[in-house]
VOMI-806902 format. One record per atom (N, C-alpha, C): x, y, z. Coordinates in steps of 0.05 Angstrom, whole numbers, padded with zeros to 5 digits, always signed. Layout:
<pts>
XYZ ...
</pts>
This chain:
<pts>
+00177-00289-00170 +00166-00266-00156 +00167-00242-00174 +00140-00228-00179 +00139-00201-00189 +00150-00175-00171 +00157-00162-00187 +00172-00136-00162 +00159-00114-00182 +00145-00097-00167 +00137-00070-00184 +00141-00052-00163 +00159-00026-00164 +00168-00004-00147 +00155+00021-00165 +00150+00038-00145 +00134+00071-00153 +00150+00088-00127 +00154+00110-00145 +00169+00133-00127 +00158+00151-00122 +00152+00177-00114 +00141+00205-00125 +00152+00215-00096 +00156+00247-00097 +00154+00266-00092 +00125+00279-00091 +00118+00278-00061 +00094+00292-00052 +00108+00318-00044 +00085+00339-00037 +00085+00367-00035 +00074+00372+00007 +00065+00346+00017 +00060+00351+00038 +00085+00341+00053 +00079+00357+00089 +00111+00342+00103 +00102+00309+00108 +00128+00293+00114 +00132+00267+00118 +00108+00259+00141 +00103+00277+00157 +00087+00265+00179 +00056+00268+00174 +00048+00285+00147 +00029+00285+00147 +00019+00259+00119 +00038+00255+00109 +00041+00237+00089 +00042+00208+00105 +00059+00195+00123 +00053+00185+00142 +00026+00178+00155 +00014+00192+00170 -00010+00194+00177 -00039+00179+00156 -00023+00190+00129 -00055+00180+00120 -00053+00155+00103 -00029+00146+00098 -00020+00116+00095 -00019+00094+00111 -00018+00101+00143 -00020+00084+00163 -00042+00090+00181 -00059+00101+00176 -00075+00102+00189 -00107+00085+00177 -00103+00059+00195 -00123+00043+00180 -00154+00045+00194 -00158+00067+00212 -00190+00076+00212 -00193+00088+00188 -00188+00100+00163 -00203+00114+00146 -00186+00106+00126 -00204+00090+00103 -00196+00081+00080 -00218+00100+00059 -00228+00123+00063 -00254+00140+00057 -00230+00147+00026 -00211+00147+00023 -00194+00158+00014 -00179+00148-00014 -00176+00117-00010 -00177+00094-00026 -00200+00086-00046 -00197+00095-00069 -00213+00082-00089 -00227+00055-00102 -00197+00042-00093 -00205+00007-00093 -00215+00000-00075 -00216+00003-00044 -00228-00004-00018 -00250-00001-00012 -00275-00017-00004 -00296-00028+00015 -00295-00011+00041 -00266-00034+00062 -00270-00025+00091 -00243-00044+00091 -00235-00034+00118 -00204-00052+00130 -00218-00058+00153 -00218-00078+00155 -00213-00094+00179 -00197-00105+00205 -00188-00090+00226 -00165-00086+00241 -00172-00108+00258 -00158-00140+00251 -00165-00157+00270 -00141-00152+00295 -00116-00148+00292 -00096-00138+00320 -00085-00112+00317 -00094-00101+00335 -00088-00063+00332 -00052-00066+00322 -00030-00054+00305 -00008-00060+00305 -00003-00073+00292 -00021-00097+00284 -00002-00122+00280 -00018-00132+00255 -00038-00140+00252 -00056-00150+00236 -00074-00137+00223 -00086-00135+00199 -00105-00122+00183 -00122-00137+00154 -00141-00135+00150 -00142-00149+00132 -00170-00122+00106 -00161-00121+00089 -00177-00102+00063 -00190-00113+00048 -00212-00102+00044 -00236-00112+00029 -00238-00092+00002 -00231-00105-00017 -00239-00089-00045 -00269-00089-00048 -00276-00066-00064 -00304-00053-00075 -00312-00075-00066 -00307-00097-00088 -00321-00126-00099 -00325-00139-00066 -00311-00128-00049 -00316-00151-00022 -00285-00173-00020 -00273-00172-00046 -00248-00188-00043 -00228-00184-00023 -00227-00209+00002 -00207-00197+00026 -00176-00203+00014 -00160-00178+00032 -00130-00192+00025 -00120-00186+00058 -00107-00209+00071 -00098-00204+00099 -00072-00197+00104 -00059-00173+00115 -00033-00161+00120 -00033-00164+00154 -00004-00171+00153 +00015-00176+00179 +00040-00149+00176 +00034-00131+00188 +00055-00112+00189 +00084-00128+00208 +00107-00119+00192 +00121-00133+00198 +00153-00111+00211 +00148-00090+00202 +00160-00069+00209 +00148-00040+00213 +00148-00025+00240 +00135+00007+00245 +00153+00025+00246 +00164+00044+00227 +00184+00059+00240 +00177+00083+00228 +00154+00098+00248 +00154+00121+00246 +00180+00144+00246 +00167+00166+00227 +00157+00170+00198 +00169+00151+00170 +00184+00133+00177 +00207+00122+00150 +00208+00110+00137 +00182+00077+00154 +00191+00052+00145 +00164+00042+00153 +00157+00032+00132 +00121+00011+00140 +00130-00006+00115 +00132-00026+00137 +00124-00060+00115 +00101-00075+00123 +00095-00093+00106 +00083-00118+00117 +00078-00135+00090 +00072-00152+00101 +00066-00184+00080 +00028-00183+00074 +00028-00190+00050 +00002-00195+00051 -00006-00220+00038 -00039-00239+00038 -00040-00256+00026 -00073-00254+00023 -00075-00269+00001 -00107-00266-00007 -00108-00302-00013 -00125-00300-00036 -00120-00333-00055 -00124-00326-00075 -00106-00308-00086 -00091-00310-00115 -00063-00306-00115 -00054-00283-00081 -00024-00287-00077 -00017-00283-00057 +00016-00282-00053 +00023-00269-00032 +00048-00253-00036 +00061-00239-00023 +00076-00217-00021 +00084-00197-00003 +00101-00178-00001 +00117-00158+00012 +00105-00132+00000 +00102-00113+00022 +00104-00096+00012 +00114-00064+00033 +00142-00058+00020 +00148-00036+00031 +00144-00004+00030 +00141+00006+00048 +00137+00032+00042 +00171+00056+00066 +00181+00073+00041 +00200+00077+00056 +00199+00118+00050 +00194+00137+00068 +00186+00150+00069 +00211+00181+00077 +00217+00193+00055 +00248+00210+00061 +00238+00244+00051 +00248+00250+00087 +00242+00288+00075 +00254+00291+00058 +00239+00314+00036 +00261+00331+00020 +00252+00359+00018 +00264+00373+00007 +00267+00397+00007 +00237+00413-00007 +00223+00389-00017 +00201+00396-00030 +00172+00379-00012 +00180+00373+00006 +00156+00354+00029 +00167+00323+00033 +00164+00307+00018 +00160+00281+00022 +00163+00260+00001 +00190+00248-00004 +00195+00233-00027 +00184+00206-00010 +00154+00193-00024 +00150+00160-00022 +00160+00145-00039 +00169+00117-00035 +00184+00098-00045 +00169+00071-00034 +00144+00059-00056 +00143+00041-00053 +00147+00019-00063 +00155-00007-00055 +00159-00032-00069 +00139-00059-00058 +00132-00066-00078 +00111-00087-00082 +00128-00109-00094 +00129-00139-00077 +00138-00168-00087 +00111-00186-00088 +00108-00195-00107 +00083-00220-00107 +00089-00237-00124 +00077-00264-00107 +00082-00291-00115 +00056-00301-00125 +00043-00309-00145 +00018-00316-00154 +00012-00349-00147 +00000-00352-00137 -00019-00377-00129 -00033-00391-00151 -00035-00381-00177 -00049-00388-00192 -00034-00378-00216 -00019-00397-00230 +00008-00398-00256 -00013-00381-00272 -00038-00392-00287 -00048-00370-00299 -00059-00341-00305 -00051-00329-00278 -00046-00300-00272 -00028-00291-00272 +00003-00302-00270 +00031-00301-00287 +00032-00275-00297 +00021-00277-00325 +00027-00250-00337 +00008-00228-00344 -00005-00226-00327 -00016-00199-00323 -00007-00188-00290 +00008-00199-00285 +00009-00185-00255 +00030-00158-00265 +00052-00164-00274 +00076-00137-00274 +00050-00116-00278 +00030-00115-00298 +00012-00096-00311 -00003-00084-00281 -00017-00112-00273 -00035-00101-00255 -00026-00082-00225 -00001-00099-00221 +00018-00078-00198 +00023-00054-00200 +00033-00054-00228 +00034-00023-00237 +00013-00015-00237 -00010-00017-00243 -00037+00006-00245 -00043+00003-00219 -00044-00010-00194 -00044-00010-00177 -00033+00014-00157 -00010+00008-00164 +00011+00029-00148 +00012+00059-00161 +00004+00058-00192 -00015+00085-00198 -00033+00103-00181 -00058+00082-00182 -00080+00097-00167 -00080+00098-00141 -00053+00085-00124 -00057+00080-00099 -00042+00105-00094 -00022+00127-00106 -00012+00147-00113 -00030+00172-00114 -00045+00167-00139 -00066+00184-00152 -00077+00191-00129 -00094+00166-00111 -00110+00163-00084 -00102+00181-00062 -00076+00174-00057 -00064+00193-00042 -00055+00227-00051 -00050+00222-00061 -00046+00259-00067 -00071+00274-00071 -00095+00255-00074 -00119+00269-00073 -00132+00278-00040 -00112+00257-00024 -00126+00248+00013 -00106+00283+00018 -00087+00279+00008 -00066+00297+00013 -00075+00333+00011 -00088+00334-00013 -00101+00361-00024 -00077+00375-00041 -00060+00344-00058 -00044+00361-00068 -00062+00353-00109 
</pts>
């Protein structure tokens, strides 16, 4: 299993930071994203990259403002992914961690790479939704 974690310190409060990470009517915001697909309000979701490539998430924990997990799987992998969300004195320290298991041995070693640029722009993405 790959594990790639990203931290930052946002400038907005927790609840508005909150809001635009869990909120899966508007992915307008996301750079890699198509459209999400909300097959069980709560519970189920599944994302469509640019390309149309689906990946299906089962949220597995809601704890507003603090704590969003869920599992996801496509067919190249599967994995965890937490999101854990702490006021500070400056708005909103996010803490996310990403685990994936590859389905396919010859994608092995580009994943640590690709997680990371991932969890880059999924950053970049947000602080732009943010207006910071």
């Amino acid at each position: 299993m790959t594990e790639s974690k990203k931290k930052a310190v946002l400038k907005s409060r927790i609840e508005q930071v909150w809001e635009v990470v869990t909120d899966l009517s508007d992915c307008s915001w996301r750079s890699d994203l198509q459209r999400i697909d909300v097959l069980e309000p709560g519970k189920t979701f599944v994302e469509y990259t640019k390309e149309g490539f689906p990946t299906t998430f089962v949220i597995t924990r809601f704890e507003p403002p603090y704590r969003y997990e869920f599992t996801m799987d496509n067919a190249n992998m599967t994995g965890t992914w937490t999101g854990l969300f702490r006021r500070t004195d400056e708005g909103c320290e996010a803490d996310f961690t990403e685990r994936v298991d590859v389905k396919k041995w010859i994608m092995k070693p580009f994943v640590p790479g690709y997680l990371k640029k991932q969890q880059e722009q999924y950053f970049h993405d947000l602080k732009a939704a943010l207006g910071e």
